[in-house]
C-alpha positions as CSV (number, residue, x, y, z in Angstrom):
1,X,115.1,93.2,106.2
2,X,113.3,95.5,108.9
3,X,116.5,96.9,109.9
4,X,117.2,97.5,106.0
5,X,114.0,99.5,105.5
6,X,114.4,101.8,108.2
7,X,118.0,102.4,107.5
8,X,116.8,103.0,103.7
9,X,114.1,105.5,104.8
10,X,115.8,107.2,107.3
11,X,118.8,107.9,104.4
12,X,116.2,109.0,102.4
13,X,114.8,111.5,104.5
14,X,118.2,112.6,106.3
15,X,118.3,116.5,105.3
16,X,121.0,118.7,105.8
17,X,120.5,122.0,107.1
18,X,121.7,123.9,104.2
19,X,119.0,121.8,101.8
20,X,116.1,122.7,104.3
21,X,116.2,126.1,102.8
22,X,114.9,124.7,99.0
23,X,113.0,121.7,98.0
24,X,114.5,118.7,96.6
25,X,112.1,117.6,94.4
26,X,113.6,114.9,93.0
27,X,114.1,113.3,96.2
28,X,110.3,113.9,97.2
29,X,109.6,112.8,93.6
30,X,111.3,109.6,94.1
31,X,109.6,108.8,97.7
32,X,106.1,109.4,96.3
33,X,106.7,107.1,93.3
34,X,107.7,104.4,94.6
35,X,104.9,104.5,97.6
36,X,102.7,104.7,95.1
37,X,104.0,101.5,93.4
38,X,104.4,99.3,96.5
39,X,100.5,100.4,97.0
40,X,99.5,99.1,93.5
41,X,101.7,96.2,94.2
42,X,100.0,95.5,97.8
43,X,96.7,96.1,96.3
44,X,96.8,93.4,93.3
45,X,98.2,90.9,96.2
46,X,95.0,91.6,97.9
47,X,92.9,91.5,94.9
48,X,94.4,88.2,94.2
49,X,94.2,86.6,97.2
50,X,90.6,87.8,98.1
51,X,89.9,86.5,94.3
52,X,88.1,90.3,94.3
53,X,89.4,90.6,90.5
């Protein structure tokens, strides 16, 4: 599973030269979502299991 997520992330942020030049937004777009949802995610886990909510 380790070796899946760092193969995932490094495909995600692999860049050619040519695309350096403009931003890919939806690329960036798509990374920040979906940090943001595995940190809502990790935070109800914690919530729950600290009984904090």
């Amino acid at each position: 599973m380790r070796r899946f997520a760092m193969k995932a992330l490094f495909t995600a942020l692999n860049l050619d030269r040519a695309e350096r030049t403009r931003i890919d937004w939806d690329r960036r777009i798509l990374i920040f979502s979906t940090v943001v949802t595995l940190g809502l995610v990790a935070l109800y886990i914690y919530g729950k299991a600290t009984a904090r909510w």
